[in-house]
C-alpha positions as CSV (number, residue, x, y, z in Angstrom):
1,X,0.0,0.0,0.0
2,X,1.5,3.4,-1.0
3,X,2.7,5.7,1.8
4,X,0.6,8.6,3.2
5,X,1.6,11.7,1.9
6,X,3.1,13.8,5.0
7,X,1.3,11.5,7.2
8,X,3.4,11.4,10.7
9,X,2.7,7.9,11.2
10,X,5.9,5.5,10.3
11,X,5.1,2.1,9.2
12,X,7.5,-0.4,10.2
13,X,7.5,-4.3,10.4
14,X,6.8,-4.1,14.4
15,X,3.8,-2.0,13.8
16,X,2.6,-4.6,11.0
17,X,3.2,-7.5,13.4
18,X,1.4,-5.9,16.6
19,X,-1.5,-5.2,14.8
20,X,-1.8,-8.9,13.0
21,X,-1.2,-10.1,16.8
22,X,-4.0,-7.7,17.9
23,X,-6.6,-9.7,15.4
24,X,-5.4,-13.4,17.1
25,X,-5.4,-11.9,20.3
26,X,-8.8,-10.4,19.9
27,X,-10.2,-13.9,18.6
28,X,-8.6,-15.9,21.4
29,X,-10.4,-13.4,23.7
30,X,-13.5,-13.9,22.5
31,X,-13.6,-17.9,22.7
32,X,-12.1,-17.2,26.4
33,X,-15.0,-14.4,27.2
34,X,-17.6,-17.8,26.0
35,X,-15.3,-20.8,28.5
36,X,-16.1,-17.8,31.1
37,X,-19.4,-17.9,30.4
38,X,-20.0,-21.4,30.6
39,X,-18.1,-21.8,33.8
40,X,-20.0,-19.3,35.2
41,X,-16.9,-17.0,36.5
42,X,-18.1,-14.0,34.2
43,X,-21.3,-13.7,36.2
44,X,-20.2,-12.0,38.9
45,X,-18.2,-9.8,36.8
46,X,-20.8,-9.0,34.5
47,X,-23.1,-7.8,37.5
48,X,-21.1,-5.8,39.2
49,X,-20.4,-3.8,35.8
50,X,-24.4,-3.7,34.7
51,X,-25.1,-2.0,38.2
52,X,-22.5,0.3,38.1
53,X,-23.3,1.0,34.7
54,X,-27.1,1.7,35.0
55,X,-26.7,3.3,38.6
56,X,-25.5,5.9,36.1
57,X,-28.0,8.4,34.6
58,X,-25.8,10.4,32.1
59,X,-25.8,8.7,28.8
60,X,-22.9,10.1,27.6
61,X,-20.9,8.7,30.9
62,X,-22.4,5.3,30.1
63,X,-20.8,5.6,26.6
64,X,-17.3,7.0,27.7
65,X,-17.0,4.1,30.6
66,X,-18.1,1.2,27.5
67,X,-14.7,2.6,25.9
68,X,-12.9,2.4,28.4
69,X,-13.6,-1.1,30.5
70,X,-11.7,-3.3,27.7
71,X,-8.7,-1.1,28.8
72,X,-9.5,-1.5,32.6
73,X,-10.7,-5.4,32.3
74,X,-8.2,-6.3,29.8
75,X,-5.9,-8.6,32.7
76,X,-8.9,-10.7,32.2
77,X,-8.1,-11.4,28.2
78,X,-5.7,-14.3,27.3
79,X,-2.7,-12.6,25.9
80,X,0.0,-14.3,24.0
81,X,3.4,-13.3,24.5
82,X,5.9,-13.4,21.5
83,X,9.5,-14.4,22.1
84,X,10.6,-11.3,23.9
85,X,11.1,-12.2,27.6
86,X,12.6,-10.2,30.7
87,X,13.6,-6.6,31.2
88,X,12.5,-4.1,29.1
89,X,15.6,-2.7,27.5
90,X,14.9,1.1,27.4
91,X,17.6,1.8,24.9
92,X,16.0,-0.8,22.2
93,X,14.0,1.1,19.1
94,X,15.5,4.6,20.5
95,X,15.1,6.8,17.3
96,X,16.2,10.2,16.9
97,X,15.4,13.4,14.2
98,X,17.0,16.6,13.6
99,X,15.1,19.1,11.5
100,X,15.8,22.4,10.5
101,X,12.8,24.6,8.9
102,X,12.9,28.7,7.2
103,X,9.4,30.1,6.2
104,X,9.8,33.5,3.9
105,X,6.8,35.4,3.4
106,X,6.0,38.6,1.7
107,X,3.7,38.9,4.9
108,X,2.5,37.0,7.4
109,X,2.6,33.4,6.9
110,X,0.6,31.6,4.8
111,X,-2.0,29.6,6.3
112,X,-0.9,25.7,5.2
113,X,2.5,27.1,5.6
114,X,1.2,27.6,9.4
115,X,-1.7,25.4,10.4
116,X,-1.9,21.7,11.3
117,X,1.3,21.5,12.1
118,X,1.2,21.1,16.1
119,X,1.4,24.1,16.7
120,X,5.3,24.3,15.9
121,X,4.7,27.2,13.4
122,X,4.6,31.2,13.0
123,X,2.9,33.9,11.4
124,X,5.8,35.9,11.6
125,X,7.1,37.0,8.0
126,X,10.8,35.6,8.4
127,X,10.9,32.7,10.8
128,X,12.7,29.5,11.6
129,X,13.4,27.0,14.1
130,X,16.4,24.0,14.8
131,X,15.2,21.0,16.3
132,X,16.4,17.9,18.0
133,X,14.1,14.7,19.5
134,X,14.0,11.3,20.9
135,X,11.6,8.5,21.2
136,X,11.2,5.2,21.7
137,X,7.9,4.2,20.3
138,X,5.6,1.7,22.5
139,X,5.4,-0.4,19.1
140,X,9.0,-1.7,19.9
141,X,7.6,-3.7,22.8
142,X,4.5,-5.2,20.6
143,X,5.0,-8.6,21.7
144,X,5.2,-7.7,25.4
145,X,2.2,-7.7,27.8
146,X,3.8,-4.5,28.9
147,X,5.2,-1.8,26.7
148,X,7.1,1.3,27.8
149,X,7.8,4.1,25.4
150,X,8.9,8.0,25.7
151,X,9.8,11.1,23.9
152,X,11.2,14.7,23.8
153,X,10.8,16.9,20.9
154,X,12.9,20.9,21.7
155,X,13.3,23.2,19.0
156,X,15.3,26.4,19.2
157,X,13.6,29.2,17.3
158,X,13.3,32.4,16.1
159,X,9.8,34.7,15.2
160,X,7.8,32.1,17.5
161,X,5.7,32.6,20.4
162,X,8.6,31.7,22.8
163,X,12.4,31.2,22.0
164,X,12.4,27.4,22.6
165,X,9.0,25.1,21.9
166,X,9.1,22.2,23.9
167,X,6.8,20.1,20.9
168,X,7.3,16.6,22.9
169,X,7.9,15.3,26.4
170,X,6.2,12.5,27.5
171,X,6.4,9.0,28.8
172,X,4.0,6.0,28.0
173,X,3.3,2.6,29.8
174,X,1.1,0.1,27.9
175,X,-0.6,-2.9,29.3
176,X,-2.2,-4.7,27.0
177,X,-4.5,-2.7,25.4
178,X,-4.6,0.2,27.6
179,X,-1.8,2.8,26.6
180,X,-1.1,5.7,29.9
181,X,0.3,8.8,29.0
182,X,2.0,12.0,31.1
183,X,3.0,14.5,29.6
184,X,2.9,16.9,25.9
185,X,2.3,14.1,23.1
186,X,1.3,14.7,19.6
187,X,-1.9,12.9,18.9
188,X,-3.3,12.2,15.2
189,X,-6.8,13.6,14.6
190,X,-9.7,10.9,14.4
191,X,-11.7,9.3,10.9
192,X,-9.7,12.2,8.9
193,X,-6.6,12.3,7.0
194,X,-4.0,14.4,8.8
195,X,-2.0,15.4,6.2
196,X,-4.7,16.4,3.3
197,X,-7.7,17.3,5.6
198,X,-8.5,20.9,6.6
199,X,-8.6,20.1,10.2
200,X,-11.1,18.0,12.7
201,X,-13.6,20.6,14.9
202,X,-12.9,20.1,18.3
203,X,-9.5,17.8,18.8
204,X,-7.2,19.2,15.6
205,X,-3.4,19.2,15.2
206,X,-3.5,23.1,14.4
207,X,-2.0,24.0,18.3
208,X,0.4,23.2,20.5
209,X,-0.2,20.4,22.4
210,X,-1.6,20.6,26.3
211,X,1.0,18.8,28.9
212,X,-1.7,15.8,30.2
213,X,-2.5,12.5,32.5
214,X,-4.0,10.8,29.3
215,X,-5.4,7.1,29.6
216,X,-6.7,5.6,26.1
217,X,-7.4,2.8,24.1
218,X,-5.9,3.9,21.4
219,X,-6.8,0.8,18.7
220,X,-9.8,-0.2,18.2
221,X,-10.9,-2.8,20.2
222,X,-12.7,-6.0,19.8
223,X,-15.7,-6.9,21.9
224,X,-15.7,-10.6,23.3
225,X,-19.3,-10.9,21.7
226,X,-20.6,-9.6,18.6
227,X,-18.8,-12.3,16.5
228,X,-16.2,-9.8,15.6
229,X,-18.1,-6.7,14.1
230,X,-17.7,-4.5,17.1
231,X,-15.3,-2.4,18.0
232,X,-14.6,0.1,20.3
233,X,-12.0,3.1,21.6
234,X,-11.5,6.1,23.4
235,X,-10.1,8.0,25.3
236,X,-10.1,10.4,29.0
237,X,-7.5,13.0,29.8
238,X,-6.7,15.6,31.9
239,X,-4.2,18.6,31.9
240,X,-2.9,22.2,32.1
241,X,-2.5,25.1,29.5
242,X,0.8,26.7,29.3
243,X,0.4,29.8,27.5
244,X,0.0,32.1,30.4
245,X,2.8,34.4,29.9
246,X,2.3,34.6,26.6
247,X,-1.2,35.5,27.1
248,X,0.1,38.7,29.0
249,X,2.6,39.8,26.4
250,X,-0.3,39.5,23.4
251,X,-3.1,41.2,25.3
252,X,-0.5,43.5,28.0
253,X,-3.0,43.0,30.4
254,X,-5.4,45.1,29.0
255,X,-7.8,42.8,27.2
256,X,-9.5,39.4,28.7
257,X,-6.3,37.0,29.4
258,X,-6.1,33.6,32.1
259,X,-3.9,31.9,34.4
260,X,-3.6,28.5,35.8
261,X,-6.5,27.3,33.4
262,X,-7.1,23.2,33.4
263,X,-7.6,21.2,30.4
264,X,-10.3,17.9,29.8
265,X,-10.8,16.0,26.8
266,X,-13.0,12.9,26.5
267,X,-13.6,10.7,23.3
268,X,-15.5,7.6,22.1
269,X,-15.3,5.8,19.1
270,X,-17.4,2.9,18.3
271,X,-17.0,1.1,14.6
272,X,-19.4,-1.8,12.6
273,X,-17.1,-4.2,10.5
274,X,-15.1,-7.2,10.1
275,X,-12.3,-7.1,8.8
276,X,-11.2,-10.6,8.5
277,X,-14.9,-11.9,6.5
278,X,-13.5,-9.4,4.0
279,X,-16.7,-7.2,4.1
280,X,-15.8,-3.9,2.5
281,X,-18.2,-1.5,4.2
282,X,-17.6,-0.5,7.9
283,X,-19.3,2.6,9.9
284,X,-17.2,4.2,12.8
285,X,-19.0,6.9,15.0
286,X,-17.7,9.2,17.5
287,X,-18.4,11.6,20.6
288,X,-15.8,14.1,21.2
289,X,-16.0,16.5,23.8
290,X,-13.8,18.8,26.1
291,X,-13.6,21.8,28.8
292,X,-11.1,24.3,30.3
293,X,-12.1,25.5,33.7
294,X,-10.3,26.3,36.6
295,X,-7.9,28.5,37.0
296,X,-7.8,32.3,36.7
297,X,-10.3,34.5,34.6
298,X,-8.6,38.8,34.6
299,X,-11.5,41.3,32.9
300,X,-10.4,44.3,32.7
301,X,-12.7,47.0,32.7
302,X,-13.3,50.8,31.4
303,X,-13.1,52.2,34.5
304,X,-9.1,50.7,34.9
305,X,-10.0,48.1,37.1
306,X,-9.7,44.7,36.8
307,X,-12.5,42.0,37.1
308,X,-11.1,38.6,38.9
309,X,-12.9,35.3,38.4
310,X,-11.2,32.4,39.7
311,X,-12.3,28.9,38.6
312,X,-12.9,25.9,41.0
313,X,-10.7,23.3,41.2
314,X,-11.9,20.8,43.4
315,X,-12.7,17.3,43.3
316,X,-16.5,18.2,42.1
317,X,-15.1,20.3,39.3
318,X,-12.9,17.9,37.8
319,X,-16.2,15.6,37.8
320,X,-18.4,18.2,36.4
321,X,-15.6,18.5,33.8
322,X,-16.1,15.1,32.6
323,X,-19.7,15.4,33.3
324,X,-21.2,18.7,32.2
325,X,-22.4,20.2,35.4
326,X,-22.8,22.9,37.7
327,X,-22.2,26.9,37.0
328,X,-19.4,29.2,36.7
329,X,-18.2,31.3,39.6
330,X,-21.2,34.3,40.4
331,X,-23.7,32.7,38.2
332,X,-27.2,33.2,40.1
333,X,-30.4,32.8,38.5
334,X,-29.4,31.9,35.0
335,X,-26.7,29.2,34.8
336,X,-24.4,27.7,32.2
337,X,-22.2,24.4,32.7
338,X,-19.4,25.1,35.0
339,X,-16.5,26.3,32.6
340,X,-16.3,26.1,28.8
341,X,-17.7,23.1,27.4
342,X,-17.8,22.0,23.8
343,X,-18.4,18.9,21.4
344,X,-18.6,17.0,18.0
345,X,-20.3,14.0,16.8
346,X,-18.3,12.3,14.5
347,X,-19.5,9.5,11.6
348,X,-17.7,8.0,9.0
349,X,-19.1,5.6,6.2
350,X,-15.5,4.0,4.8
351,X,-15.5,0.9,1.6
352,X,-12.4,-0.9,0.8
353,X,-12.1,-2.5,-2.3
354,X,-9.4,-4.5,-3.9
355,X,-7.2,-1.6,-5.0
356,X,-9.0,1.9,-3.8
357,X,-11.1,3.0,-0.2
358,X,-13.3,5.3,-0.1
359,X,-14.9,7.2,2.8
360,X,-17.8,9.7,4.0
361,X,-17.7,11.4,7.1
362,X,-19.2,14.4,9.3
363,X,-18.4,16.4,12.0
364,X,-20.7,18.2,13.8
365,X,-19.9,20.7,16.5
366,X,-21.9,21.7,19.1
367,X,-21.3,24.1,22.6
368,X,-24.3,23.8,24.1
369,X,-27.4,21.4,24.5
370,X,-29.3,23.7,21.6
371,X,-26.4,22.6,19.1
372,X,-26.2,18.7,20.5
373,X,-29.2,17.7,20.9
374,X,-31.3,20.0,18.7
375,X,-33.1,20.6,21.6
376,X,-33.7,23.2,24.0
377,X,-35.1,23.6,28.0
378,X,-38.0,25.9,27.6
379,X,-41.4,25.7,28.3
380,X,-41.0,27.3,31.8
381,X,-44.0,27.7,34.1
382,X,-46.3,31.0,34.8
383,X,-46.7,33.0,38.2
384,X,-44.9,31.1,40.9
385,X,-43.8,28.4,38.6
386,X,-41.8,30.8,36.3
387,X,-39.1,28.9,36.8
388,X,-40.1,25.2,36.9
389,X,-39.8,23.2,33.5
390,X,-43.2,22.2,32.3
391,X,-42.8,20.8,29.1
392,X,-39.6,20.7,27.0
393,X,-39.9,20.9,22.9
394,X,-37.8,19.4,20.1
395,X,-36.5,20.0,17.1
396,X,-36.8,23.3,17.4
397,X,-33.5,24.5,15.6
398,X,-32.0,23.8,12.4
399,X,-29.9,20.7,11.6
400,X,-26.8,23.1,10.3
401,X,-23.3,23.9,11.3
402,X,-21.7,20.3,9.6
403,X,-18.2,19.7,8.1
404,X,-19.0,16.8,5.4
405,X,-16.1,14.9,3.6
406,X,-15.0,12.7,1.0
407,X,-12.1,10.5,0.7
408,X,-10.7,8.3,-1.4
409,X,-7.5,6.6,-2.0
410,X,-6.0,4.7,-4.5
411,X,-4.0,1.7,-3.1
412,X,-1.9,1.4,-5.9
413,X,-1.7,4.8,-7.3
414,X,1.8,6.9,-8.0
415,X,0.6,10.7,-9.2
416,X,-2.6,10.4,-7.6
417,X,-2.7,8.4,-4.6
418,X,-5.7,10.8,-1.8
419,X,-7.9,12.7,-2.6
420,X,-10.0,14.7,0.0
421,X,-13.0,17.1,-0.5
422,X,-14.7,19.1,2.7
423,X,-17.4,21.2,2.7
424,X,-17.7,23.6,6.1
425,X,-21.4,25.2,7.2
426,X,-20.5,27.2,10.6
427,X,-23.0,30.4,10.1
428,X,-25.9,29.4,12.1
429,X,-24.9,28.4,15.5
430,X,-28.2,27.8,17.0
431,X,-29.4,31.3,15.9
432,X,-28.5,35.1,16.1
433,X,-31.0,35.3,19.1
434,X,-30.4,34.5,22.2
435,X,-32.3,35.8,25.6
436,X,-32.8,33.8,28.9
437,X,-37.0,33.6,30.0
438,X,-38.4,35.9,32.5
439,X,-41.2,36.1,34.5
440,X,-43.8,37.2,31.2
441,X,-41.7,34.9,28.9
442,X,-41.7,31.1,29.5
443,X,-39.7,30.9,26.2
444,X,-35.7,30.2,26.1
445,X,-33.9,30.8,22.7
446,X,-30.4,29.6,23.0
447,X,-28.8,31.1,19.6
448,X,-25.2,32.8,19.2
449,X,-23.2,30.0,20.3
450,X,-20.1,32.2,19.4
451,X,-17.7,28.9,18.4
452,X,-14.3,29.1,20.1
453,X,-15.2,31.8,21.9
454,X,-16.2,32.1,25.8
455,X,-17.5,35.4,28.3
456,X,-15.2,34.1,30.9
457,X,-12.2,32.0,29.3
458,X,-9.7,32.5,26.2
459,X,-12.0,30.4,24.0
460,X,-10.5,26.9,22.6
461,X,-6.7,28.1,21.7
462,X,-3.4,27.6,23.1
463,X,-0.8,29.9,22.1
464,X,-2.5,31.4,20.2
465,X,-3.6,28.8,18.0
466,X,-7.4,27.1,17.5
467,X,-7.1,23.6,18.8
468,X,-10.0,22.7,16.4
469,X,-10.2,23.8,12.8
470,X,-7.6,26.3,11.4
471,X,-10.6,28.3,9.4
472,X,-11.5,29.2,12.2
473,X,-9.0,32.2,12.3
474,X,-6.7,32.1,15.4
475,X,-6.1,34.9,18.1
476,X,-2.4,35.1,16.5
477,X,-3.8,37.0,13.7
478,X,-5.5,39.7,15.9
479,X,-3.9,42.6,16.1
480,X,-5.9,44.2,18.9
481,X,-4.7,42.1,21.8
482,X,-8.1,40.2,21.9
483,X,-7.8,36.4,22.4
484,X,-10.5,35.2,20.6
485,X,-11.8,34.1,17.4
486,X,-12.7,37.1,14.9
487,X,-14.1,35.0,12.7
488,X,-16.2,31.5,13.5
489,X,-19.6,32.3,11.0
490,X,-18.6,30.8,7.2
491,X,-18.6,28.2,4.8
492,X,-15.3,27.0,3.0
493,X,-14.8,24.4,0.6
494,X,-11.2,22.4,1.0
495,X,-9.6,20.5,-1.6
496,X,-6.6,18.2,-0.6
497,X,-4.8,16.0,-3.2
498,X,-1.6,13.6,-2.6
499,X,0.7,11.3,-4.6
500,X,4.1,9.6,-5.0
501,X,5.0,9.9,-8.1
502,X,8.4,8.0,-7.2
503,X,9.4,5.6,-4.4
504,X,11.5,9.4,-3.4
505,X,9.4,11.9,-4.3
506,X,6.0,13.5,-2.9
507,X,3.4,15.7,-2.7
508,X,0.4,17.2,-1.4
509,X,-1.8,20.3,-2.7
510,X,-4.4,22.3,-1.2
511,X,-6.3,24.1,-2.2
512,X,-9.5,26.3,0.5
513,X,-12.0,28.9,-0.6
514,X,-13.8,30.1,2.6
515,X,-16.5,33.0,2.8
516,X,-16.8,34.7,6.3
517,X,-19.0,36.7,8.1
518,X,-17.5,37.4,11.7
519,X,-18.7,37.0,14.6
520,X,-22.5,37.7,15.7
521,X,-21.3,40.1,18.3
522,X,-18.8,41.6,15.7
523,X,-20.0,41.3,11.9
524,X,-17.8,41.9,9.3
525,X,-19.0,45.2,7.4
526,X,-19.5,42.9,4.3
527,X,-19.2,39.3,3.8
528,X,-15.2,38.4,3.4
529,X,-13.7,35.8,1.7
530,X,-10.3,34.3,1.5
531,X,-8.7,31.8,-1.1
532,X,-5.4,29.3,0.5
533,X,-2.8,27.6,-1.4
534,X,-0.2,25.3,-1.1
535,X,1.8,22.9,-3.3
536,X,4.5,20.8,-0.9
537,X,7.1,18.2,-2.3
538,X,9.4,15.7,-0.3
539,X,12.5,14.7,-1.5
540,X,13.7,11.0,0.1
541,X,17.3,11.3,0.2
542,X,19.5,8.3,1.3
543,X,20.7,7.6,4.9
544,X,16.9,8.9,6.2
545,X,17.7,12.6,4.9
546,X,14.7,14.3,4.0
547,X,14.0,17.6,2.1
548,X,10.5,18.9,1.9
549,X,9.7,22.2,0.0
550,X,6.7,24.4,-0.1
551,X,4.9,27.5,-1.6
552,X,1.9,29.3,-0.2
553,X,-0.4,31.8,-0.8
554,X,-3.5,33.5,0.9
555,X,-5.6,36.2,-1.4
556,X,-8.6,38.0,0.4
557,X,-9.5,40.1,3.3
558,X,-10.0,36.9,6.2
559,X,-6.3,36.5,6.2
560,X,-5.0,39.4,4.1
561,X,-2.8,38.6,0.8
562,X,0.7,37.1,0.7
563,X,2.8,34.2,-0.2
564,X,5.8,32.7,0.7
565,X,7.9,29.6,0.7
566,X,8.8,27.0,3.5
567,X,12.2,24.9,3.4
568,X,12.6,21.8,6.0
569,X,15.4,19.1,6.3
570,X,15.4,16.1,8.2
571,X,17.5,13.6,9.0
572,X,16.3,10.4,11.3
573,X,17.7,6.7,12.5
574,X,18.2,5.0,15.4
575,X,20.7,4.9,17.9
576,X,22.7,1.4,17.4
């Protein structure tokens, strides 16, 4: 199968072999989960997890804890070992990479000169950076019931945020399925295509990413019952921003900036198919959401003061972080979920013939019940009772605000190997109304959702950056020190094509035309658009040296006009 243009995965022979092992493993699981069964010693198991899992009344808790128990109840799988026995050698499969990168623009960066890339970018008009990393990838211990990996990424450079980007630090620990991570880890984007896709909605690649306590199941997993068509993953994390100095410099204290602020992400993924009948259609589906809250909220005000809001961090907070809950610090009558919550459901249709795939997916943000549910909470009382639910009514706003894609890939294919095609609706966000119900108005309308945007926190960003969707234009282009997004109401088309026209030589294009509007608070005087380019090749030189080139181009008023060109080389091996 031809390589994934810029793609950051590396396939090696381990990786092939762990996941053929992960097929045999998951079959000898299942005939295991049915001896249990018939000897009666899953019963008690089984009970226990049915009460704990119906004493629960949030849905979406039920569905997070289904993706996680294979990784908690996985020392109850068989698991065969391969011929690796003993200590874990830490120095075996150490790999190293030293990369160099210039960007020259006539202006600010282009944007797929700067987005998607982790956040290890800059819109400065002459920037650069020098950087050198380790890792030892949990695939070297694949035939291991335990797996220990780890990694740290520094670059040195110069027109960026900071003078030295720590772009990896972590450690890993695998058992079984279940993979543990602590610390700042790149992590792919889910059901797209990294490298040719204009970004995922809520968890993207576009920012740097947060330092984190992360425990997943990263592969999908097969259940013990469902004859091999179901599958499941996921994953729960928690962790801490780091932008907070920067935040002061950009806004110099006189615009809404935060401190201290705490990080959750949650994910689900649950997928029909079987591979190993050979059935070429498969559907995966998805729940992605995540928070900040906690920490420290500075407002300041006309009158040269400064409003202080500081978050909760206790023990209830983290819990109302996985499960929506609560309200924000000096919230009274009227109350939102304790700090800023958002979502996406996630689908994808995929068929894979003999020599091509091809996919349909859709990603649907949401911020608020209005947006993920379609539903609202009014139909409020009268008199007395002005504030006691009566009735509730549904489908009461539009089914908008969707990213729908295409993919398809040629297995076999040199020039034209993916091809992706996106089409982004953000404009309505529940409405342009919005007003909480009095005492003479049972109604509530819950419009102007404001994407990426929050009263109290920075909005979803991290230095800068969006940590969904790069069309959503970052806080880094703002010039007025606000840390928000200045424009979340558009619709963009994205083209992304890739190929390998030689076993050396690669290349992606794409290719974005977006129309904006704003924001509902602040409208553009006119509807904007914006036009992206970029044509990238990679040049597979011997000895692992690799040279990538690129040219980029923004034309309209979203992102302002300019081009430039990008020049990387990279060198990786392992340490003998």
């Amino acid at each position: 199968m031809p390589e994934q243009v810029g793609s950051y995965a590396q396939t090696t022979s381990c990786v092939v072999f762990h996941q053929t092992n992960l097929q045999e493993k998951a079959y000898l699981t299942s005939c295991k989960f049915k001896q249990w069964q018939k000897n009666g010693k899953i019963n008690e198991i089984i009970l226990t997890s049915v009460r704990c899992i119906t004493s629960m009344k949030h849905y979406l808790a039920t569905f997070l804890l289904a993706c996680i128990m294979p990784a908690i109840t996985a020392r109850a799988q068989v698991w065969r070992e391969g011929g690796e026995h003993g200590k874990i050698k830490l120095g075996k499969g150490l790999g190293y990479t030293l990369e160099a990168q210039a960007t020259i623009s006539s202006a600010q960066t282009p944007l797929w000169l700067n987005a998607n890339k982790h956040g290890l970018s800059s819109l400065e008009k002459t920037n650069g950076y020098l950087l050198a990393g380790i890792e030892r990838p949990l695939a070297t211990d694949s035939t291991r019931r335990w797996g220990l990996g780890y990694g740290l990424n520094m670059a040195l450079t110069q027109g960026f945020t900071s003078r030295i980007v720590v772009d990896q630090a972590f450690v890993q620990a695998r058992w079984l399925y279940a993979t543990l991570t602590i610390g700042s880890k790149r992590h792919d984007m889910e059901l797209k295509n990294d490298a040719l896709s204009s970004g995922s909605q809520l968890l993207g690649i576009n920012a740097r990413p947060v330092p984190q306590v992360r425990l997943a199941l990263p592969d999908y997993w097969t259940l013990p019952f469902g004859n091999g068509w179901l599958h499941l993953k996921g994953h729960v994390a928690y962790g801490k921003t780091t932008d907070d100095n920067w935040q002061k410099r950009f806004t110099g204290q006189q615009r809404l900036y935060t401190e201290n602020v705490l990080y959750h992400s949650k994910a689900g993924y649950f997928m029909i198919g079987n591979p190993e009948r050979f059935v070429p259609l498969s559907l995966e589906l998805g729940l992605e959401m995540a928070s900040t809250f906690g920490g420290t909220s500075y407002q300041p005000l006309d009158d040269g003061t400064v409003r202080v809001i500081r978050g909760r961090t206790g023990v209830k907070s983290f819990w109302k972080a996985f499960l929506p809950g609560g309200a924000d610090v000096g919230e009274t009558t009227y109350q939102n979920a304790e700090g800023n919550q958002l979502g996406a459901w996630l689908a994808r249709l995929n068929y894979n013939a003999e020599t091509w795939k091809f996919g349909l997916y859709v990603d649907k943000y949401f911020e608020d019940h209005s947006a993920m549910l379609q539903v609202d909470y009014d139909g409020y009382g009268t008199g007395d009772e002005w504030m006691q639910k009566k009735k509730r009514r549904f489908m009461i706003y539009d089914f908008k605000d969707w990213m729908f894609g295409a993919e398809l890939n040629f297995k076999y294919g040199r020039w034209i190997t993916d091809v992706v095609l996106e089409y982004l609706y953000t404009k309505y966000q529940s409405g342009p109304i919005y007003h909480d119900h009095t005492k003479t108005i049972a109604d509530h309308l819950g419009g102007q959702d404001n994407y990426y945007n929050h009263y109290i926190y920075t909005g979803w960003q991290h230095w800068g950056q969006v940590m969904g969707n790069p069309l959503y234009r970052s806080p880094l282009y703002n010039t007025n020190g606000n840390i928000n997004v200045a424009n979340n109401r558009f619709t963009a088309w994205h083209l992304g094509i890739g190929g390998k026209p030689t076993d050396e030589l690669s290349y992606r294009f794409l290719a974005t035309y977006q129309n904006g509007l704003g924001t509902y608070a602040e409208p553009f005087d006119k509807k904007e658009y914006n036009v992206s380019l970029m044509l990238e090749g990679s040049y597979q030189l011997p000895n692992e040296w690799n040279v990538t080139a690129a040219l980029g181009a923004d034309m309209g008023r979203i992102l302002g006009n300019k081009c430039g060109v990008q020049l990387t080389v990279a060198k990786k091996g392992l340490f003998k």
